[in-house]
C-alpha positions in Angstrom: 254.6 170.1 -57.5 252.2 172.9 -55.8 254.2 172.1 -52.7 257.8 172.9 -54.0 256.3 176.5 -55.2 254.9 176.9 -51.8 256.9 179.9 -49.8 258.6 179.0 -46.8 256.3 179.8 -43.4 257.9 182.3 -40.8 258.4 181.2 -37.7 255.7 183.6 -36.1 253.8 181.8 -38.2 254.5 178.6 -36.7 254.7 180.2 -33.2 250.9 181.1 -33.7 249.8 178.2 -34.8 251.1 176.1 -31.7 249.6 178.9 -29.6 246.3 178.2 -31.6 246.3 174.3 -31.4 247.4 174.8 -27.4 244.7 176.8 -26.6 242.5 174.3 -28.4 243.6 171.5 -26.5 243.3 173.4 -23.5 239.6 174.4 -24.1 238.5 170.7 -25.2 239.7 169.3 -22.0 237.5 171.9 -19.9 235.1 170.7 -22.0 235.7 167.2 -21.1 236.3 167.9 -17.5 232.6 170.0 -17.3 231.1 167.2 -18.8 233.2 164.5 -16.4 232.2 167.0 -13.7 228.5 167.0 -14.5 228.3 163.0 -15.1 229.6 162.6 -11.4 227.3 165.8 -10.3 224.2 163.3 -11.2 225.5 160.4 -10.3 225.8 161.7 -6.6 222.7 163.7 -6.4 221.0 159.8 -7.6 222.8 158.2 -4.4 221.8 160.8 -2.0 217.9 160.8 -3.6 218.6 156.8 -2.9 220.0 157.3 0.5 217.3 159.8 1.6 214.4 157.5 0.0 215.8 154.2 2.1 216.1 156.9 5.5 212.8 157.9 4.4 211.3 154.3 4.4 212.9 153.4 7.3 211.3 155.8 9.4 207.8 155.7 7.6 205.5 153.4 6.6 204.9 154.1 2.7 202.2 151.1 2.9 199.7 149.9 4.6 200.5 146.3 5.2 197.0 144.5 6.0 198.3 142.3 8.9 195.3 139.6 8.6 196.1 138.8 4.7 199.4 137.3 5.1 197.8 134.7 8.6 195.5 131.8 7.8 195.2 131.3 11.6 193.7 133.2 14.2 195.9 134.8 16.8 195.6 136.4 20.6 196.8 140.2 19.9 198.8 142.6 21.8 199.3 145.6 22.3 202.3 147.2 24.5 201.8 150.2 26.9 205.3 151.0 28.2 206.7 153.9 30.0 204.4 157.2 31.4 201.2 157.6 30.1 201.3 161.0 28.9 200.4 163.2 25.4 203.2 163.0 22.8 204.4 159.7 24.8 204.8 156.2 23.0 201.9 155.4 25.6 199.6 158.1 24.7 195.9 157.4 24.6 196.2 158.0 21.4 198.8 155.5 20.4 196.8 153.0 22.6 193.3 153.5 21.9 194.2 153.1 18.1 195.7 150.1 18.9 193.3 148.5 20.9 190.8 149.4 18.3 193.0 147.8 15.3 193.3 144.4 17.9 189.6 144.2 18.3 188.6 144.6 14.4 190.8 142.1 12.8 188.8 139.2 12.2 191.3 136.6 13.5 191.8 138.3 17.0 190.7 135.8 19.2 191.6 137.8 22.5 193.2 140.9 23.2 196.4 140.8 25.7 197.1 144.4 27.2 201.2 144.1 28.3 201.8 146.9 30.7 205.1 147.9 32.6 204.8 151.6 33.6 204.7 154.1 36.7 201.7 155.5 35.3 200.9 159.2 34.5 198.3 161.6 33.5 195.2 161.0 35.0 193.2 162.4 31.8 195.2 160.0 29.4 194.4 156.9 31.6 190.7 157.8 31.6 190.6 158.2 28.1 191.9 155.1 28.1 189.7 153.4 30.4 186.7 154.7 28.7 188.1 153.0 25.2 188.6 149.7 26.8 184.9 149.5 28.2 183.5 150.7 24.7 185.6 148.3 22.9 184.5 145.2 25.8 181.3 146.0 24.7 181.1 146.5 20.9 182.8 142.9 21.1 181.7 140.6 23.6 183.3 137.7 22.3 186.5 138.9 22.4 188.3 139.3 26.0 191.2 141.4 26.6 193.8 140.5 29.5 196.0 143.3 30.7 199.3 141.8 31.8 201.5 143.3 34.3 205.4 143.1 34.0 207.9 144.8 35.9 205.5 147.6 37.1 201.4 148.5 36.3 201.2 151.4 39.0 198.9 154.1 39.7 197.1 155.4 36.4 198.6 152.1 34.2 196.6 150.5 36.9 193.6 152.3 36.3 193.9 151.4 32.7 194.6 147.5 33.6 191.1 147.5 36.1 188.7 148.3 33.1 190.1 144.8 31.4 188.4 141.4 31.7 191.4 139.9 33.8 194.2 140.9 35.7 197.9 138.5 35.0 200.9 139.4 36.5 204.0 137.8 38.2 204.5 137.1 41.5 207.4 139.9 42.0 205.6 142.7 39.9 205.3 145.9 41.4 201.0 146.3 41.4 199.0 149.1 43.0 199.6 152.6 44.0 195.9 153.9 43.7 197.0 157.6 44.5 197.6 161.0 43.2 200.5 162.8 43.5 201.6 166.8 42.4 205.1 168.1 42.8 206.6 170.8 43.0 209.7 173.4 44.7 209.5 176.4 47.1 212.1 178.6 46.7 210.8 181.5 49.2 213.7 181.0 51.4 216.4 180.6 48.9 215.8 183.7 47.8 215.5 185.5 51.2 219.0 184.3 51.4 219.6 185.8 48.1 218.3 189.1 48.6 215.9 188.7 45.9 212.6 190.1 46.0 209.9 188.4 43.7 207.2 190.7 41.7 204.2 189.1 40.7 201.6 190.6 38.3 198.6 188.9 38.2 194.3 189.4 37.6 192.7 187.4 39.8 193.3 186.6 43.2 194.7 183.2 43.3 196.0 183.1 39.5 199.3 182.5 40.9 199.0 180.1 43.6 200.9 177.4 42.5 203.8 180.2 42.3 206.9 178.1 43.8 208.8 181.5 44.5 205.8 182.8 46.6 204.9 181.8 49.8 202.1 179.3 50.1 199.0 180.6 51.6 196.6 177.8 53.9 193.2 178.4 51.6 194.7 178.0 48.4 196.9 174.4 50.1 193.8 173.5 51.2 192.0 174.6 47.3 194.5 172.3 46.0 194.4 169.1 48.1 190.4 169.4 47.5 191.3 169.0 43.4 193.5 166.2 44.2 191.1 164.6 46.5 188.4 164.6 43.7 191.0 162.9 41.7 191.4 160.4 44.0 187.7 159.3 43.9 187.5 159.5 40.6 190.4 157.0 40.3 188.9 154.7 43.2 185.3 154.4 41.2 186.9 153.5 38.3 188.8 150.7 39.7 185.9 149.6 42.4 183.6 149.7 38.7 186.2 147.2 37.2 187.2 144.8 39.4 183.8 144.8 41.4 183.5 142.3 43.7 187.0 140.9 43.4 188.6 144.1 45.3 189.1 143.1 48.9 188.5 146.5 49.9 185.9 146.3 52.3 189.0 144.7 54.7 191.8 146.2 53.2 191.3 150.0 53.2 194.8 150.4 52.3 194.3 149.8 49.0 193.3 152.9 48.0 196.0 154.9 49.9 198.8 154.8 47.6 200.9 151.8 48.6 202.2 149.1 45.9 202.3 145.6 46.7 204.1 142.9 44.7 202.1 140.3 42.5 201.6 137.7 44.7 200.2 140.2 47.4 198.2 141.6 44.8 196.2 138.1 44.2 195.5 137.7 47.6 193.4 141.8 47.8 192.0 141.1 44.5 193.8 143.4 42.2 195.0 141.0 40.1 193.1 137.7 38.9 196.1 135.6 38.6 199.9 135.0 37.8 201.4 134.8 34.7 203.0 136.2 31.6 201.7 137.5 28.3 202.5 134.0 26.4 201.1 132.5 29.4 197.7 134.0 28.8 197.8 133.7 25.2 198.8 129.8 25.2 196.5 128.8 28.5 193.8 131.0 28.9 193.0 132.7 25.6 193.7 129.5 23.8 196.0 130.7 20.8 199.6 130.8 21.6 200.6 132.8 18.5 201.0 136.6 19.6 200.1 139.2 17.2 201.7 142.8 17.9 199.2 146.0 17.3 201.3 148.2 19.2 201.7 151.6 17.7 205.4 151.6 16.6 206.7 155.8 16.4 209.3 156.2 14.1 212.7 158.0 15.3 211.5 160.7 12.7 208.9 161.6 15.0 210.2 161.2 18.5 212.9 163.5 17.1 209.7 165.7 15.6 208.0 165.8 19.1 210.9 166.3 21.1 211.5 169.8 18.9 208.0 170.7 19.2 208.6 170.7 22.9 208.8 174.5 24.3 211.9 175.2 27.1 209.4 177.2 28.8 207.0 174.6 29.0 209.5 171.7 30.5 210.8 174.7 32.8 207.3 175.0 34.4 206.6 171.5 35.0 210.0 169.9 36.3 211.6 173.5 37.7 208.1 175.0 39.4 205.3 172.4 39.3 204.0 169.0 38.1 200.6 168.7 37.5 198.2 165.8 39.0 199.6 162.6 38.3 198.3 158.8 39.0 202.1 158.0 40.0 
C-alpha cells in the first residue's frame, strides 16, 4: 500500500540515477582491469625471474659437483689446452695450471693426459706453465702425465709439452718451432708520402723505440734482437731440461731454429716419444681407457666479460704497432 502513495519520480531523477549506476560500472571494471593488469604484471615478472635464473645456471656453475663421488673406478684425466696461450685466453696458465692441479689430486687419477693443438703464445704463460707441470711431476711421482699432440703443439705449446713424462702425437701433426718471434709495421714511408710529420714526446732516450711511425735506429734493432735472443735460450733450456737425452740435438742443430716438422719426423729427432692419440695413451699406455675431462670450461658469460674488459687502445698497440715476444 506504501507503494501506491509513493509520488511519481521525475525523469531527471531517473536520468541521474542511470548516470550514477554507469559511472559505477565504469569504475568497478577499472577496478577489475587494475587488478587483471597486476595478476599478469606478476606473472611475467615470475617468468623472466625463471628465464634469467635458467640463463644464469647455464652459464655458471651454482655447485660444486665433486667429480670423484659419482666414479667407483679409476680413470686417466685430461685436460685440454687449445688455441694461443695467452692471459684472459681459454689456455691461460691460469685455466691450465688449475686444471692440472684438480687432475693430479683426485684420488682415482691414474695418469694425467695433456691434449694440446695450439700455435703457441706468450712466452711467460708457457713458463708458468712449465714450472707447474714439474712441481706437480714431483709432488706425485706415481702419477705420469702424457702431453698429446693433435693438429699442432708449436713453439711455446711445445715448451709446455717438453716438461711432461712423454711426448704422443700423430704422424701428420705439425711438432716444433723452438723460436721467438715479435711483429710489428713501419709506417715511416707511408707517411713521407702523406706529408705527415710524426711528434714524439718522450723521457728517456729509447722510451719509444719500438715506435712503428719512427724510423728504426741500428742500436736499439740490435737492443731488441738481444731480448729475443735471451728468449730463445731460455726456451732451448727448458726443452734440452725435459726431454734430456732423447733430443737429437747434438746432430740436428736445426731443431732449435724455428722450423716445424710433422709427427713422424718428430720421432725420429727425439721431440716426441711416440705416435698416437689421447685414447690411445689412456687405453695402452696409461692402462685406463676411461677419459676423465678437468679442463677448465669458461662460460659465454665470461668470454663475453673479458672481451668488454679489453681496451681499443690496448688491441691497437699490439696488432696496429707491435706484438710483443711470442713462442709462435
Amino acid at each position: 500500500m506504501a507503494d501506491e502513495w509513493k509520488a511519481p519520480e521525475s525523469d531527471e531523477g531517473a536520468e541521474e540515477r542511470k548516470s550514477w549506476k554507469l559511472l559505477e560500472k565504469t569504475l568497478l571494471a577499472g577496478v577489475q582491469e587494475q587488478r587483471r593488469a597486476r595478476r599478469w604484471g606478476i606473472f611475467f615478472k615470475l617468468l623472466t625471474f625463471v628465464y634469467l635464473f635458467g640463463i644464469l645456471a647455464l652459464f655458471t656453475p651454482l655447485m660444486d659437483v665433486d667429480k670423484a663421488a659419482s666414479r667407483s673406478a679409476s680413470h686417466t684425466a685430461l685436460v685440454e689446452v687449445r688455441g694461443v696461450i695467452a692471459d684472459q685466453e681459454p689456455a691461460s696458465a691460469d685455466n691450465i695450471v688449475k686444471s692440472l692441479r684438480e687432475a693430479f689430486k683426485d684420488p682415482k687419477t691414474k695418469g694425467v693426459v695433456m691434449r694440446i693443438n695450439s700455435p703457441g703464445g706468450s712466452p711467460v704463460q708457457s713458463g708458468y706453465i712449465y714450472d707447474e707441470i714439474r712441481r706437480l711431476r714431483a709432488e706425485y711421482p706415481a702419477i705420469k702425465l702424457y702431453a698429446v699432440i693433435a693438429d699442432l703443439g708449436a713453439s711455446g705449446a711445445y715448451y709446455i709439452a717438453s716438461a711432461a713424462d712423454e711426448i704422443y702425437a700423430d704422424k701428420a701433426s705439425l711438432v716444433g718451432s723452438i723460436g721467438v718471434t715479435a711483429a710489428g709495421y713501419g709506417f715511416v714511408g707511408t707517411m713521407d708520402k702523406l706529408g705527415v710529420e710524426r711528434r714524439t714526446y718522450t723521457a728517456g732516450e729509447h722510451k719509444a723505440f719500438l715506435d712503428p711511425f719512427s724510423p728504426q735506429k741500428p742500436e736499439e734493432t740490435a737492443f731488441w734482437q738481444g731480448v729475443l735472443d735471451t728468449t730463445h735460450r731460455q726456451f732451448i733450456a727448458m726443452v734440452k731440461q725435459g726431454r734430456g737425452e732423447r733430443l737429437k740435438d747434438k746432430d740436428h742443430p736445426e731443431l732449435f731454429s724455428g722450423l716445424i716438422w710433422s709427427g713422424e719426423q718428430a720421432k725420429a729427432l727425439g721431440l716426441v716419444d711416440g705416435l698416437g692419440s689421447a685414447s690411445y695413451v689412456a687405453r695402452d699406455i696409461v692402462g685406463e681407457k676411461e677419459l676423465v675431462d678437468f679442463t677448465v670450461q669458461e662460460s659465454p658469460f665470461d668470454r663475453f666479460s673479458k672481451r668488454i674488459g679489453a681496451s681499443v687502445a690496448e688491441r691497437l698497440a699490439l696488432y696496429m704497432g707491435f706484438q710483443g715476444p711470442s713462442l709462435r
